[in-house]
C-alpha positions as CSV (number, residue, x, y, z in Angstrom):
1,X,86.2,-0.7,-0.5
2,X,83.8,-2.2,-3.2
3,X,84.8,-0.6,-6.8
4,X,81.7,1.0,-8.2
5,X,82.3,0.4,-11.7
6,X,80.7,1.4,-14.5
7,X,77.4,-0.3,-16.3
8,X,78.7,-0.9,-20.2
9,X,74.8,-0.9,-21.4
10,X,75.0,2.6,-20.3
11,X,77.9,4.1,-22.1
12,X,77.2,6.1,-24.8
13,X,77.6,4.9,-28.4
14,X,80.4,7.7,-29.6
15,X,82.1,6.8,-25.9
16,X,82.2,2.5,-26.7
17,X,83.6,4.0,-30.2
18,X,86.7,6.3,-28.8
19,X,87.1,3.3,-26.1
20,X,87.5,0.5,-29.4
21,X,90.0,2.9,-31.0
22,X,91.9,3.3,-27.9
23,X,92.0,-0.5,-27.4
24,X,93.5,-1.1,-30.7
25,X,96.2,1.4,-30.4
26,X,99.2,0.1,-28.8
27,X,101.8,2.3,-26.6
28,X,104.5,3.4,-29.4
29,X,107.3,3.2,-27.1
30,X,107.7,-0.6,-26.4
31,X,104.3,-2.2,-27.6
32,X,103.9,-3.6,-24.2
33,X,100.4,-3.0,-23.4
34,X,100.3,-2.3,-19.6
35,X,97.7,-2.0,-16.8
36,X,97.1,1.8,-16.9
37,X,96.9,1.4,-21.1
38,X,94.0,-1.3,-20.4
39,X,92.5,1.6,-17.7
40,X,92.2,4.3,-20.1
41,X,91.0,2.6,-23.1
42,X,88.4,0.8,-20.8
43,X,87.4,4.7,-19.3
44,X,88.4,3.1,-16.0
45,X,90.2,3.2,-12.8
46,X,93.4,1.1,-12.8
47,X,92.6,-0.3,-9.3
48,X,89.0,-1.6,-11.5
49,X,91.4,-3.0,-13.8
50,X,93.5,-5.0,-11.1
51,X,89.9,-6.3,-9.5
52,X,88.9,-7.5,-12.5
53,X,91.5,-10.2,-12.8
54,X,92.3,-10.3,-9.0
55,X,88.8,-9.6,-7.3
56,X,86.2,-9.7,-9.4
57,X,83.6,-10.5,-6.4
58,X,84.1,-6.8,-6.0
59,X,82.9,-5.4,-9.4
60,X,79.6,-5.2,-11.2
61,X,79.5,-8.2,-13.4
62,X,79.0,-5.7,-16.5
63,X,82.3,-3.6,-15.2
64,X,84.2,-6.8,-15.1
65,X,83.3,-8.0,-18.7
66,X,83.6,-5.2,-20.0
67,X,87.3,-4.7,-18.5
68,X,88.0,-8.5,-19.6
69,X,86.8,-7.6,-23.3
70,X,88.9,-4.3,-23.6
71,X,92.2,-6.6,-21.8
72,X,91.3,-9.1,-24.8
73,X,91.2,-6.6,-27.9
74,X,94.2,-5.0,-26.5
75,X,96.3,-8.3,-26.1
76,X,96.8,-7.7,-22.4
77,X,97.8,-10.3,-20.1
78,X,97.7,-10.0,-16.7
79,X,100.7,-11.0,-14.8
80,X,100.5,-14.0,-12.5
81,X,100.7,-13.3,-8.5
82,X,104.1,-13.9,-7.3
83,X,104.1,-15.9,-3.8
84,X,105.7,-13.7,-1.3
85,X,106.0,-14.2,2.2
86,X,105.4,-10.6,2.8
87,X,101.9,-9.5,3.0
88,X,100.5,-7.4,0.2
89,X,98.8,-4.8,1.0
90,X,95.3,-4.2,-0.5
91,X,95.1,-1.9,-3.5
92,X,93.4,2.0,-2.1
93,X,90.7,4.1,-3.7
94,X,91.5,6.7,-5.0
95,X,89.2,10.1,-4.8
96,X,89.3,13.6,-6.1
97,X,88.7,17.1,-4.5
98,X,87.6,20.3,-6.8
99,X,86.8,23.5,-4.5
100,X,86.4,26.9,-5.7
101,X,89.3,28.5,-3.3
102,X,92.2,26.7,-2.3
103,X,93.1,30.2,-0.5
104,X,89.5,30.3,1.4
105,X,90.1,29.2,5.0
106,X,86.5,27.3,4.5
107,X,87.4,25.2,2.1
108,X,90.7,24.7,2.7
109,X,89.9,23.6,6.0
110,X,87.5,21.5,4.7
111,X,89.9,20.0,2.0
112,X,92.3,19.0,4.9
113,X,90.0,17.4,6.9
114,X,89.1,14.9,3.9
115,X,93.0,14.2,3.7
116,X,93.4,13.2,7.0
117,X,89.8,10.9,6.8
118,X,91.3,9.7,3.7
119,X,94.6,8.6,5.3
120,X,93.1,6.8,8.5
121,X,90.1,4.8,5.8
122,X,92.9,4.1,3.3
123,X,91.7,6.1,0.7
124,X,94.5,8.5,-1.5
125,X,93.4,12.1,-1.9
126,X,94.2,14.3,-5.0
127,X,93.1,18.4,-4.6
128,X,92.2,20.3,-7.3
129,X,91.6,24.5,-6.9
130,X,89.4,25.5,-10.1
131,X,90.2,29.1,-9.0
132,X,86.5,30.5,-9.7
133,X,87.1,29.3,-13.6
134,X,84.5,27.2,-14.9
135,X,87.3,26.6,-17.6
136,X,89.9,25.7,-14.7
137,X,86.9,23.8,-13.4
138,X,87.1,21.5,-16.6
139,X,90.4,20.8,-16.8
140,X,90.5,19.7,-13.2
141,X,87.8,17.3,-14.1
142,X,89.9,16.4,-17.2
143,X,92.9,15.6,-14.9
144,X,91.3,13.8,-12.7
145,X,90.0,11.4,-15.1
146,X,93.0,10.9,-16.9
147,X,94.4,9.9,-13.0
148,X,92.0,7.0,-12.8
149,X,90.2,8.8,-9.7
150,X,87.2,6.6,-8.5
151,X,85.0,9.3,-7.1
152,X,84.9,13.0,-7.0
153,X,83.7,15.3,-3.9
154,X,83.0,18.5,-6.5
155,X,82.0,22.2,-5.3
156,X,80.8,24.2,-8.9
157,X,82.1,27.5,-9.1
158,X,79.6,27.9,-11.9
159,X,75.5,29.0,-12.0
160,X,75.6,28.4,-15.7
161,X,73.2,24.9,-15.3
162,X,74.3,23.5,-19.0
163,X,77.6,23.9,-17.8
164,X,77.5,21.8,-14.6
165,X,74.7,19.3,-16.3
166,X,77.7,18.6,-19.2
167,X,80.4,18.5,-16.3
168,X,78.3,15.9,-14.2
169,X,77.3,13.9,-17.8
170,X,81.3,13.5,-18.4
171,X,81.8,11.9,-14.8
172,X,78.8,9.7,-15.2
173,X,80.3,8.5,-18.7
174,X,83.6,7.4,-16.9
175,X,81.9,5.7,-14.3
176,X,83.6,8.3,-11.6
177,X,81.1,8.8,-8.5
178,X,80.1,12.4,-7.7
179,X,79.8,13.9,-4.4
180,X,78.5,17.5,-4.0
181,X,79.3,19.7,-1.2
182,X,78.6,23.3,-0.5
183,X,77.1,23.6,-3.8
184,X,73.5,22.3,-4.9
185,X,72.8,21.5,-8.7
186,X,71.0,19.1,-11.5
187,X,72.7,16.7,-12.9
188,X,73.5,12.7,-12.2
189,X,75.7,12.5,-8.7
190,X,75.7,10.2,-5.4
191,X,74.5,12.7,-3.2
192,X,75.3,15.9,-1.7
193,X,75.9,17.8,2.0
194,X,75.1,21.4,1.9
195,X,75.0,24.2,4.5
196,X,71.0,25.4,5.6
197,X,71.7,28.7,3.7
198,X,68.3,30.2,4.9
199,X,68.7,29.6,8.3
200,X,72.2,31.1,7.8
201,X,70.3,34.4,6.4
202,X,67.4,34.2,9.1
203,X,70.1,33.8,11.7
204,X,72.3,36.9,11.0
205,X,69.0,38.8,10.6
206,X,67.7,37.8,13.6
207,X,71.1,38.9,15.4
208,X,70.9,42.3,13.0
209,X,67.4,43.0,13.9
210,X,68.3,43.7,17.9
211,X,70.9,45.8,17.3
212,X,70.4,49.7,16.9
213,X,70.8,50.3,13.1
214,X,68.9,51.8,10.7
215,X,70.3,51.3,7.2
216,X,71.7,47.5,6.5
217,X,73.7,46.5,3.4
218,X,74.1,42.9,2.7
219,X,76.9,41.9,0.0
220,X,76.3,38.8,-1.5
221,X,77.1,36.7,-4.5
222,X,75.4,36.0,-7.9
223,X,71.7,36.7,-7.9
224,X,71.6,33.0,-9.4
225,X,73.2,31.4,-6.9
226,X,71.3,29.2,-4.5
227,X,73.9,30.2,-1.6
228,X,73.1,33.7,-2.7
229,X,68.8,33.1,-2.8
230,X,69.1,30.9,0.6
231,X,71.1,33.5,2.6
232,X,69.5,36.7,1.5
233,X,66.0,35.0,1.5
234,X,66.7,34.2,5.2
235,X,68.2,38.0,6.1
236,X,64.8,39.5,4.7
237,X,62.5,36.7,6.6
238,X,64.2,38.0,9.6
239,X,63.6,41.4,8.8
240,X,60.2,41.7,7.9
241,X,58.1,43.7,9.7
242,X,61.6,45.8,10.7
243,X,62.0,49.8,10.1
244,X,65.7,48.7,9.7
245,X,66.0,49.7,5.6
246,X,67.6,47.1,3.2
247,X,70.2,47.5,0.3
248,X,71.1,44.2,-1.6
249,X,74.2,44.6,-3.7
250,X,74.6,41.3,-6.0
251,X,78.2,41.2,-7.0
252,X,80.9,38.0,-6.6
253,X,81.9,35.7,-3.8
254,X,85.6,37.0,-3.8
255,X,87.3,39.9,-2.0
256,X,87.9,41.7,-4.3
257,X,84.9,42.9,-6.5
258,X,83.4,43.5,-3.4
259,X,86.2,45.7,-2.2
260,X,86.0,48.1,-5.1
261,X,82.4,48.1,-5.5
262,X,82.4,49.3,-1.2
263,X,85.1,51.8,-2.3
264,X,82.6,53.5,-4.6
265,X,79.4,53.1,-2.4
266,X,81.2,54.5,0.6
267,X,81.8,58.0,-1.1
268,X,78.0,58.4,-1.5
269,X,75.5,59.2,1.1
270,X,73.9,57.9,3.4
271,X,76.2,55.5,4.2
272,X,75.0,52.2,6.0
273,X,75.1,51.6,9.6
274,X,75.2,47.9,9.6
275,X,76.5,45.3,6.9
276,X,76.4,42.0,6.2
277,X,79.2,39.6,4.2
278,X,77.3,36.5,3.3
279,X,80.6,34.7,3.1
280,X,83.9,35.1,4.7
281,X,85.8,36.5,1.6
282,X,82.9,39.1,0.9
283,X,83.6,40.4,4.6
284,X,87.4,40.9,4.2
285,X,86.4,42.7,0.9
286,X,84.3,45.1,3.7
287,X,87.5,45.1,5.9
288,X,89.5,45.9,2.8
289,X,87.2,48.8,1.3
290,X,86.8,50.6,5.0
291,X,90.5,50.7,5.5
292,X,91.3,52.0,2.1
293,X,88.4,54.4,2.3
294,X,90.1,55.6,5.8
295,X,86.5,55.4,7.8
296,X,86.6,53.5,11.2
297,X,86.5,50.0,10.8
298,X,83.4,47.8,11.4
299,X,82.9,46.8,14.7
300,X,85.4,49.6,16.1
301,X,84.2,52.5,17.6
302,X,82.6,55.0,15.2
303,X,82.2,52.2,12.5
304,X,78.9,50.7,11.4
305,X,78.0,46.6,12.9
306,X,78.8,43.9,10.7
307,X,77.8,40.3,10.3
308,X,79.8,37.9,8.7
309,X,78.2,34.4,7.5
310,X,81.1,31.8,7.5
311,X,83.3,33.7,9.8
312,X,86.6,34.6,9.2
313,X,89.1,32.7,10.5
314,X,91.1,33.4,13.8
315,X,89.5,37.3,13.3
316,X,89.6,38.0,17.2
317,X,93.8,37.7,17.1
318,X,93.9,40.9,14.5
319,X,91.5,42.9,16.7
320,X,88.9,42.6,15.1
321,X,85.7,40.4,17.0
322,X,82.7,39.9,14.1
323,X,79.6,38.2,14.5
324,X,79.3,35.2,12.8
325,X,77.9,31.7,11.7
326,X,80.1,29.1,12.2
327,X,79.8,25.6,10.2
328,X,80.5,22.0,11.9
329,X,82.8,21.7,9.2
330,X,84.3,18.1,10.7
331,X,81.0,16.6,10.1
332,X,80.3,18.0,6.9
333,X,84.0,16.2,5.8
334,X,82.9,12.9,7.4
335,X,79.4,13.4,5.7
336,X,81.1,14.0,2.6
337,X,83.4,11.0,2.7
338,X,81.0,8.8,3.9
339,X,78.9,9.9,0.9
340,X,81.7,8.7,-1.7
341,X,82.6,5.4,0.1
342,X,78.6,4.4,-0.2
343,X,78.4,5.5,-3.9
344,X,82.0,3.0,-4.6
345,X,80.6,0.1,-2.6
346,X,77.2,0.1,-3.5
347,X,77.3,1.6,-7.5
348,X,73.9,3.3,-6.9
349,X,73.2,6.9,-6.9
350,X,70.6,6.8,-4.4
351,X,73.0,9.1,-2.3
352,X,71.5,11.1,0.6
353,X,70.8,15.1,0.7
354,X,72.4,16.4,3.8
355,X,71.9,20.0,5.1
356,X,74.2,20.9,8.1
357,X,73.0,24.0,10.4
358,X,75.2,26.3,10.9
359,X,75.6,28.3,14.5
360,X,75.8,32.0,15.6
361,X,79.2,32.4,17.3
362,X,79.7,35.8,19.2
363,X,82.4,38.3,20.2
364,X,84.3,36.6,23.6
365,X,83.3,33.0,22.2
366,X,86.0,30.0,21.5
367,X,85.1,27.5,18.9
């Protein structure tokens, strides 16, 4: 893997600043000025400091001089190879995960997947879980830098644009490419893959639309969000024209503002005959409110139909056969680290935008 780098003309003034004052000061313990100390003050990845004395046919020229400069104000000297008999083994990339939800079978799915890619390319995987905190979010990207990471495959929790423009601005400063997944937003990155969120909404409205129901709620997430605009877009495209009536309620992605909001709706009339979760942890919120609320369950006899988009994981062993889109999560992994391996070879951020289609899966169906 060719080390991205970072380009020196492009670094900020106040950054090249912090990065001289970092150079000059030595570690306190034993004065020894070490690789990693050369890494931070230079605001890159140890493994660019090793290529720049070892390989430096696999840097940017600017990357490499400005390495060699920071190595020189800092006193560094790089120690000579030793011959071995032993083969070394070439130094691996290094790459960072953020998702929203380590405890959301989606991602976490998704975030093994990249692990197990990452092992047979020889690439090292670190995970991060910003637990729906655009603070948390932060100091996951904070940790990550400090680790030297050479690329990030980043899903913002966040709607709040400033707040993922300044997040994305940070990564660009320290040379760190940016994958998005799941997630679209402005801001300097490599690329992205993202689920067809309005064919995920025109699909389970489509499905909703043939079945005998007259009063649909759909649960969805921020009104900002563009998951949120995609998929409920997509359920009201499907149902124009219908005499099914609609209820939106815009609340959070997470189980459990949805299941107390449902607790309070279901105590006043009419109550709906059909629902929609637009993702999986919405629809266990539904599974969650009905239970507590004592009514039959949805999709059990004398309960209304619902439709899940995501799915929810191995549903059909607990009784309990929803309607669902699936995602071909497996590609959207390879996509993904495909994406991050073309941003580190090639240093451009001409990265692709690519939109997977998700499928309707049905009660009785494997896969």
């Amino acid at each position: 893997m060719i080390d991205k780098g970072i380009d020196c003309t492009a670094v900020p003034a106040a950054f090249t600043e912090q990065t001289r004052r970092n150079a000059m000061a030595k570690p306190p313990s034993t004065g020894r000025i070490r690789l990693k100390d050369v890494a931070m003050a230079a605001g890159v990845s140890p493994i660019t400091v090793s290529r720049a004395f070892s390989s430096p046919h696999q840097l940017h020229p600017q990357t490499r001089q400005h390495v060699l400069d920071t190595a020189s104000a800092m006193g560094y000297l790089a120690r000579p190879r030793q011959s071995t008999a032993l083969p070394v083994a070439p130094p691996r990339g290094v790459i960072g995960i953020i998702n929203p939800q380590s405890d959301n079978p989606f991602f976490h799915e998704l975030t093994c997947l990249i692990g197990q890619l990452g092992e047979t390319r020889q690439v090292d995987v670190l995970t991060m879980d910003s637990r729906d905190s655009p603070e948390q979010e932060r100091a996951a990207i904070d940790r990550l830098i400090a680790c030297g990471v050479d690329g990030i495959i980043l899903t913002f929790i966040s709607s709040d644009t400033h707040h993922q423009a300044a997040c994305l601005e940070r990564l660009a400063r320290a040379g760190i490419a940016v994958v998005l997944l799941d997630r679209e937003v402005e801001g300097p990155h490599h690329g992205g893959i993202y689920i067809d969120n309005l064919d995920c909404g025109y699909q389970a409205g489509r499905w909703m639309r043939r079945q005998p129901v007259e009063r649909l709620l759909i649960l969805s997430g921020p009104s900002d969000s563009l998951v949120t605009i995609g998929r409920v877009s997509g359920i009201r495209e499907a149902l124009a024209g219908s005499p099914i009536s609609l209820e939106v309620h815009y609340g959070d992605f997470s189980m459990s503002p949805t299941e107390r909001f449902l607790s309070e709706r279901l105590g006043q009339a009419p109550l709906p005959d059909a629902l929609i979760g637009i993702n999986n942890q919405i629809t266990l919120g539904v599974l969650a409110a009905y239970r507590r609320a004592q009514l039959p369950l949805p999709e059990h006899p004398g309960g209304p139909r619902l439709f899940c988009i995501d799915g929810i994981t191995h549903a059909e062993l607990l009784g309990t056969a929803i309607p669902s889109i699936r995602h071909d999560l497996v590609t959207m992994a390879t996509q993904a680290m495909d994406l991050i391996e073309d941003a580190l070879q090639s240093g451009s951020r001409r990265g692709t935008r690519q939109v997977v289609r998700g499928h309707l899966h049905l009660s009785g169906e494997t896969g």
